[in-house]
N, C-alpha and C positions, 0 to 999 in steps of 0.2 A: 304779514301785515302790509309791508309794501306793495303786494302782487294787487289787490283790488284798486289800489291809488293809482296804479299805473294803468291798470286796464279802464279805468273808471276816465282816466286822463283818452284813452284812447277812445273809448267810447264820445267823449264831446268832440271830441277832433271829428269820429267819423257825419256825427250828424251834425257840426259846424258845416264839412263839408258839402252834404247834401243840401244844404238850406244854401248854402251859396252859389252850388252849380243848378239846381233846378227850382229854386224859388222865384217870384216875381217880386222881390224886396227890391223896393230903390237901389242904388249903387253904393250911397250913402251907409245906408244901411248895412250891407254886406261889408263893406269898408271898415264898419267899426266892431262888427262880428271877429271879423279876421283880428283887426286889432287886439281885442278883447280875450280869445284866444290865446292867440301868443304871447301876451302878457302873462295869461295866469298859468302858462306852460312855465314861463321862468320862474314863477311864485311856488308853483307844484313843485317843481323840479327841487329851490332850496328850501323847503319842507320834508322834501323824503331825504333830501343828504343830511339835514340834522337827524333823522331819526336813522339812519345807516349807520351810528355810529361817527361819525366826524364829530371832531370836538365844539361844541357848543361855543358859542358867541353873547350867549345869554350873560346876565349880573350871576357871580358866586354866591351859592346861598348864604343867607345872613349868619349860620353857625354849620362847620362840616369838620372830616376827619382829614387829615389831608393824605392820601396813599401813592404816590409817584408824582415826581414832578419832572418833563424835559424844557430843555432851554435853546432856541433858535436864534445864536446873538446876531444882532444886525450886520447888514454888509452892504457893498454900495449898491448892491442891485434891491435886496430885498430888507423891509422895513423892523423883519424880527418880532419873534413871537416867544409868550411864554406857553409852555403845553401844561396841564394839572388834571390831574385825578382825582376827585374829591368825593367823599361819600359823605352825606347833606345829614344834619342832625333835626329830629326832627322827637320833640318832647325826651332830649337828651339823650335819645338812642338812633343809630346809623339808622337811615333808609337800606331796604334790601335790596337794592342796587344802586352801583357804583357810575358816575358819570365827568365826562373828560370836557376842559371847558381849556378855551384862549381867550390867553389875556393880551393885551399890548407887551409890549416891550419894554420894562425899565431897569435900570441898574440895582437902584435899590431893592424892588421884588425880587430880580435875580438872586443880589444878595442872600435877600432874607429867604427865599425857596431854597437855593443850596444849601443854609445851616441847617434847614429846618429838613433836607431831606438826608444828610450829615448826621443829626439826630436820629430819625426814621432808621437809617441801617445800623446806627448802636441799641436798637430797642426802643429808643423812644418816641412812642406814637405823639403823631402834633394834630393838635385840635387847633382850628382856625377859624376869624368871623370877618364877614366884608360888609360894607357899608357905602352907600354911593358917596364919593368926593364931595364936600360942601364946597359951594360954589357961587358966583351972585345969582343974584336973585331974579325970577323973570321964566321965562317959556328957554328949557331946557335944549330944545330941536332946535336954537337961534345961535348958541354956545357951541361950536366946536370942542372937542375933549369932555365934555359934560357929563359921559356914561362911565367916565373912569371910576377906578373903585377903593377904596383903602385896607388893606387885607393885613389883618394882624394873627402870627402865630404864637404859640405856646404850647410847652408842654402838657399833657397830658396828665393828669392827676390819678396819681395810684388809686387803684379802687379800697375805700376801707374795706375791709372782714370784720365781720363781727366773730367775738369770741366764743372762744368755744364750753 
């Protein structure tokens, strides 16, 4: 899936190329080609690293299962991250595939990720829901911290049987 995006990327480059070395476009104009380019080479580029697998940056889905968690405690060089594994619920049954997201960094998620992965190795699967941070009110892109999220876990509910 990746191979056509990359070659697709090199295909504009090559005819970016040719229109700047033998076209009679103003200078202006080639100027903001080149630009324009190499912008969306950085745009392309973390587009295919989210789908290679690296873990997601995106909000936690609103309901998920939660299947591994690791933890990156901060240090003075680097700001620290949390790693998660979640498989997204969707009309109260998993999605058929499983996806890895980062969260920031905090003590309390820590916390609550370690009990909750604590539980996970005695059997008990932990279902969890996130919810964006309420926050004042106003154009969200103005707020620093604004995309943070509130992530609650809990156990897992035995599935009834019905008798026999």
């Amino acid at each position: 899936m990746t191979l056509p995006i990359v070659l697709s990327l090199v295909a504009l480059a090559f005819v970016a190329l040719l229109a700047l070395l033998w076209s009679h476009w103003p200078v202006w104009l080639k100027g903001l080609l080149a630009l324009s380019v190499t912008l969306f080479y950085f745009f392309a580029n973390e587009a295919v690293h989210s789908m290679w697998g690296w873990p997601s940056v995106d909000h936690l889905p609103a309901r998920f299962v939660l299947l591994s968690a690791v933890f990156d405690e901060p240090t003075a060089k680097r700001p620290g991250a949390l790693y998660v594994w979640v498989n997204a619920l969707q009309d109260g049954k998993p999605v058929a595939q499983p996806r890895a997201f980062v969260l920031p960094y905090s003590k309390d998620l820590h916390a609550l990720l370690s009990e909750a992965m604590k539980k996970t190795r005695d059997g008990v699967s932990q279902v969890g829901s996130s919810e964006p941070k309420a926050g004042k009110a106003g154009f969200a892109w103005l707020r620093p911290g604004s995309d943070e999220q509130v992530v609650k876990l809990r156990d897992l509910p035995v599935p009834q049987l019905p008798e026999k």
